[in-house]
N, C-alpha and C positions, 0 to 999 in steps of 0.2 A: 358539464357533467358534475354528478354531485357523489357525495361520500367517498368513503379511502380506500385505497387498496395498498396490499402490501406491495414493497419494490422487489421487483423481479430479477432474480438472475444476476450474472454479474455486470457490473459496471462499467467493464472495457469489451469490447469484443473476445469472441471465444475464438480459440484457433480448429477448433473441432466439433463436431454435434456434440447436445449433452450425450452421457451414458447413464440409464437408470444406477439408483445406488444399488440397490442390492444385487443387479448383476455385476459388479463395480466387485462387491465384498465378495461375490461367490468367485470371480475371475483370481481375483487376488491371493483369497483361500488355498482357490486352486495352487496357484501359483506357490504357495507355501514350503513345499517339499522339497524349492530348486534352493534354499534361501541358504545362508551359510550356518544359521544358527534354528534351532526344532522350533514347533509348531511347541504350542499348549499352554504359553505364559498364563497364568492366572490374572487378568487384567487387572491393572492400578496393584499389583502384589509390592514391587520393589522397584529402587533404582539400584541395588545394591545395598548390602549392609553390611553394620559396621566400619571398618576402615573400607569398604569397597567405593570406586568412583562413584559416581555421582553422573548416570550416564542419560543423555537428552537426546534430541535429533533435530539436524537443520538440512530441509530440501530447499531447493529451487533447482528452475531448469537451466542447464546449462549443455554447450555446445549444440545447439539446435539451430534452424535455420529463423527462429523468431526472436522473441524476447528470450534473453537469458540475463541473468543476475548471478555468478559465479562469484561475486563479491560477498555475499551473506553468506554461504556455507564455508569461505574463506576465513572472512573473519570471526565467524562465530568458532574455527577452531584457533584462529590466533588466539582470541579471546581465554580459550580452555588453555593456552599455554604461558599466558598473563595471567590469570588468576590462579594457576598451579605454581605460578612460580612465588606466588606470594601467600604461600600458604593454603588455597583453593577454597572452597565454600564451605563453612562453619565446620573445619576442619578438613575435610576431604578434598579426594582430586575430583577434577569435572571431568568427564567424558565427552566428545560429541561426536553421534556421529552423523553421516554426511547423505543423503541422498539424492539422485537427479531426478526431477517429476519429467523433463524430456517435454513439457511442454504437452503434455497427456493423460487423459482421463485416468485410463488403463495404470498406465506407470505414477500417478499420483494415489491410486489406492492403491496400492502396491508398496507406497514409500509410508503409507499408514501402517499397514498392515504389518511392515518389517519394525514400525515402532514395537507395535503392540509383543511381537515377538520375539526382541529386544530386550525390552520390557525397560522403555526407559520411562522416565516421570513428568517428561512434556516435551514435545514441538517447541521448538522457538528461534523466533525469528527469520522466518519460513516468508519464500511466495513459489503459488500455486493459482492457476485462474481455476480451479476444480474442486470447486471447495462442498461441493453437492458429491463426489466421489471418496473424498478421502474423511468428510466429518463424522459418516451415520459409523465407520471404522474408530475414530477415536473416542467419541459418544460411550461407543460400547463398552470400552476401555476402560473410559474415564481417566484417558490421558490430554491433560489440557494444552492448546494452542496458544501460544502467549506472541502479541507482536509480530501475524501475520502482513503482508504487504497494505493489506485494507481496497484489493479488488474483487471481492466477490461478495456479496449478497448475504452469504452464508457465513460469512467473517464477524458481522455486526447481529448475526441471529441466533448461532449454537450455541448453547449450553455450555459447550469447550471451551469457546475461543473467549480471549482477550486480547483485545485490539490497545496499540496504542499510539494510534493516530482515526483522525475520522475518513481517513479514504478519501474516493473519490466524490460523492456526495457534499464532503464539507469542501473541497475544493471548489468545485462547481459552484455551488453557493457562496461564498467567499469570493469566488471573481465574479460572479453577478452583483455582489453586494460591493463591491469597492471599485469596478469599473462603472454600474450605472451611473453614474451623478456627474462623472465626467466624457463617458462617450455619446455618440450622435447614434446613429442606425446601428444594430449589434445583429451579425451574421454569428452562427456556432453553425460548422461543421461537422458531423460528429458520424456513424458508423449507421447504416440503413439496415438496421438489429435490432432483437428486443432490447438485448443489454441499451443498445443507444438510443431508444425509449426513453429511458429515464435519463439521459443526459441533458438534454433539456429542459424538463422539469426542475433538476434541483437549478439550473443554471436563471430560469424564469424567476424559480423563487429569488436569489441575492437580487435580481433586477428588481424586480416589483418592489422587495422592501426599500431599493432606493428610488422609489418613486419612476423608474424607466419601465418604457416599454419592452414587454415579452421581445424577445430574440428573433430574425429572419431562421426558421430552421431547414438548414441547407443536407440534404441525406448525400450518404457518399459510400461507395463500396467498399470495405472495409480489406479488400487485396487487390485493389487501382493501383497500377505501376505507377502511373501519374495523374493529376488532377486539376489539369488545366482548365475545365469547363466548369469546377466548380469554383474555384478559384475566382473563374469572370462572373460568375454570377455572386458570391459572398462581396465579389466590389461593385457589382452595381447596384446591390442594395443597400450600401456602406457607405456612399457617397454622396445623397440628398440636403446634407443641412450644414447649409454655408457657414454655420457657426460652430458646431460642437464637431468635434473626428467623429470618422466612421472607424468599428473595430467588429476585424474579423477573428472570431477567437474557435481554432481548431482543437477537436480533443476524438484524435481519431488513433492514439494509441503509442504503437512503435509504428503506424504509419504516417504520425505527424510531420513527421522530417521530410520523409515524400510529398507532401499537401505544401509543406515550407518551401520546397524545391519549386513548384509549380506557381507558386502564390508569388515566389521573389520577381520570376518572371513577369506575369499578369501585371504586378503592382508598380511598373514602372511610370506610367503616366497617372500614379493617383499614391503617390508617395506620403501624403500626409495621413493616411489610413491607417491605424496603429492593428496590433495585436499583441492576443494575451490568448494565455494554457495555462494548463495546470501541472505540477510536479507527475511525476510517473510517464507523461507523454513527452516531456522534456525535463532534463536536469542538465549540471555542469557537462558529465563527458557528451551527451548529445550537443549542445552548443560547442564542445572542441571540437568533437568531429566536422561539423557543419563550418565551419570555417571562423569561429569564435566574434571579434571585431566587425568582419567583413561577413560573416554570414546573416542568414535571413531571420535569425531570432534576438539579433542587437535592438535595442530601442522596446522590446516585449514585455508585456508582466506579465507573473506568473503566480500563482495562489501556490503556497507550500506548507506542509503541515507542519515546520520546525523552523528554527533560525537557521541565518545563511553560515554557510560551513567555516567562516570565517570570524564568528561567532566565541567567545575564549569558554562558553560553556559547553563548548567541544571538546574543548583541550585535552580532559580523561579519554576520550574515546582516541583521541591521536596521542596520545602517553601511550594506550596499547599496540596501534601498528605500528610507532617507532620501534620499540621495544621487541616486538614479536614479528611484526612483517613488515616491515620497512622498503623492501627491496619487493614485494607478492604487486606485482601490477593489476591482481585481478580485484585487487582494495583501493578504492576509491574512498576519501573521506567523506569528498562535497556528493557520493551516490548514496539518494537515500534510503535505495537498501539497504547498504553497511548499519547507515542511520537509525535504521529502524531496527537492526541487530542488534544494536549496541542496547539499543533501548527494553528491546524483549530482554537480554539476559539482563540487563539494571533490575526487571520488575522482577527476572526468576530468581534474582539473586536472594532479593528482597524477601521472597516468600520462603522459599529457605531457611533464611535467617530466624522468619516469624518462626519458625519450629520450633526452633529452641532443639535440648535433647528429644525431642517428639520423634517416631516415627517416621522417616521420610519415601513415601510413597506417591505415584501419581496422585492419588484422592484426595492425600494430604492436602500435595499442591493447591490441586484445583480447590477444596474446601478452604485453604486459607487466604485463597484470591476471591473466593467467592463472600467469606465471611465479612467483609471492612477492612481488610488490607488495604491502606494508603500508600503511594510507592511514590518519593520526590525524586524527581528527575533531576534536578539540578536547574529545575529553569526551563530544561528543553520543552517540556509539555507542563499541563495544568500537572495538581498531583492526581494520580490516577487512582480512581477509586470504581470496583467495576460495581456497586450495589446495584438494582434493576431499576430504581428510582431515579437513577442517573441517565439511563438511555433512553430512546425513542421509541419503548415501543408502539406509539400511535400513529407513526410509519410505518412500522414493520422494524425497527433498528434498535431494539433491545440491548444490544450491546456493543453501540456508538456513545461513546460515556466523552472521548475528547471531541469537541468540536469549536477547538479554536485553530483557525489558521493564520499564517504570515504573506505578507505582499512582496513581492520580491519585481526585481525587473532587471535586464538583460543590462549593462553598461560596460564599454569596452570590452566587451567579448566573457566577461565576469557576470557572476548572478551575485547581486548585492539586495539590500534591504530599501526597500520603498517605504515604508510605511514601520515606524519605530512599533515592536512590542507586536501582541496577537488578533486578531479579532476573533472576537464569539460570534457564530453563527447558530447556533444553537435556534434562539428564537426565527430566524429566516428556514429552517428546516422543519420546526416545529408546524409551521405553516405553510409548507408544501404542498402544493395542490396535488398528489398521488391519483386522484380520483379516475 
């Protein structure tokens, strides 16, 4: 096939059909009258003024029967109680507040919607797989997304958003590009979806740039209680070349753990068959749960968008939950959701700051992230700068601006560092065959 297309949809499996946006906005509207505070904000008007907070919003889903992340809306208000305590942002208190997207279309325009009504000056540090429901809401607003999780589609494309990490995209490429050179046959597992469409392509691209062959691509139901059949089939294509490993590498979501369940099985007469994933389908607490040492993601590597949690350019981020949550179980340092909280309010702190006495409004925000704001992380990422010269759009990824990741691999039950420092993927994306 020849010429590009944009990448579709999001990047993990969806838990639900899409919902058009604009019935998305008109449901939500609706919805407006039940909410605790009135309809009619003026969009991007305030976060408050003068000595008033400084008030923001951080959803994800939680108590659900899927993915939940109750760690980033956790710690994004530890965070507001660490940085109030120390005075708060360029004088004032921070606000935040909290909302559950439920893992739904519906209820993720809805946690838009109650920004806009709100009227706070940015999203941050949020995941949502619905980002086609809740963005044409904050668009309108022109309240900006800072340091969404980086799985949908729409994270690396709106106007809003500022991402900072490159999702899943740069992972996928990242472990094609640092696994090819050393594995034999490479199986990817991934979700029989559009979203899972493109997981093989970026995963094709890291191969190819190291000179390996495209991937066996093995499709898989994306809610299989279990996966033994494909399991047998990712090792018999895995096992031909007397010299180099076969590596079977799954990226089928929150149901990697179940394909790991099924694979530990299968893989006992073919033991030397490694595997590798990507962060988001696996991190720390999914390898404690699974039995850390002794479970089936020991000996694994894994592409991650940050250094291992063990890392001393953590250390700020764990100053704050000693200090403020120490005892909050639902804060995980080494989850990089927290990770990626810490990181969106570093960038919104930053943009704040650029104000000066100026005006602090959503617009603001967004207009001083948009203008050449450079934000240094401390190391944890490149420094972030989102100019549109910096992203892809010749993929469709306009604002994919980090695309360097980290090599990690499973030892003693621990996710530690494989591979000193980052890799750019950047050029292996660039040349993604989308077509």
């Amino acid at each position: 096939m020849t010429g590009r297309r944009r990448i579709r949809s999001t990047f993990l499996p969806r838990l639900h059909p899409p919902v058009r946006a604009t019935a998305l906005a008109a449901t939500a509207l609706a919805a407006c009258a039940s909410l605790t505070v009135g309809c009619g904000v003026v969009p991007g008007a305030t976060g408050g003024s003068g000595d008033d907070p400084i008030k923001v919003m951080t959803w994800a889903p939680m108590n659900t029967g899927a993915t939940n992340k109750p760690g980033m809306p956790a710690f994004a208000q530890a965070y507001a109680r660490w940085i109030n305590s120390h005075g708060g942002i360029a004088g004032r208190k921070l606000s935040v507040l909290v909302c559950n997207d439920h893992n739904d279309a519906v209820s993720a325009a809805k946690c838009a919607q109650r920004a806009v009504d709100e009227g706070v000056v940015a999203v941050v540090g949020s995941y949502s797989q619905y980002g086609d429901a809740f963005f044409p809401t904050l668009e309108g607003a022109d309240i900006p997304y800072i340091g969404g999780y980086g799985i949908t589609n729409a994270e690396f494309d709106s106007v809003a958003s500022f991402p900072v990490n490159g999702g899943q995209p740069s992972l996928l490429a990242g472990l094609g590009k640092e696994l090819g050179g050393s594995c034999g046959p490479v199986a990817l597992v991934r979700p029989d979806s559009i979203a899972g469409d493109e997981l093989h392509v970026m995963l094709d691209s890291g191969l190819k740039a190291s000179g390996h062959a495209v991937a066996d691509d093995q499709l898989a139901a994306e809610d299989a209680t279990e996966y033994s059949a494909q399991s047998e089939r990712a090792l018999a294509r895995t096992t031909g070349d007397p010299v180099k490993k076969g590596c079977v590498l799954p990226a089928l979501g929150d149901r990697t753990s179940t394909f790991m369940d099924s694979f530990r099985r299968a893989r006992e007469d073919f033991p030397d068959v490694r595997t590798g994933t990507v962060l988001g389908s696996v991190d720390q607490t999914v390898i404690d749960a699974s039995g850390g040492t002794s479970g089936p993601y020991e000996g694994s590597y894994i592409t991650g968008w940050y250094p291992v949690v063990t890392d001393r350019r953590w250390d700020p981020m764990k100053k704050v939950i000693k200090e403020q949550a120490f005892d909050d179980n639902r804060i995980d340092p080494a989850d990089a959701g927290v990770q990626t909280t810490w990181l969106a309010y570093t960038v919104f702190k930053a943009a704040v700051d650029s104000l000066g006495n100026g005006e602090l409004t959503s617009t603001a925000v967004r207009k001083a992230l948009d203008d050449g704001l450079k934000v240094d992380t401390g190391g944890l990422t490149p420094t972030l700068d989102w100019d549109y010269k910096n992203g892809l759009g010749a993929i469709g990824l306009p604002r994919l601006v980090n695309t360097e990741v980290t090599l990690q691999a499973v030892r003693k039950g621990r996710l530690v560092a494989a591979r000193k420092g980052f890799t750019d993927v950047r050029e292996t994306l660039a040349n993604a065959d989308v077509s």
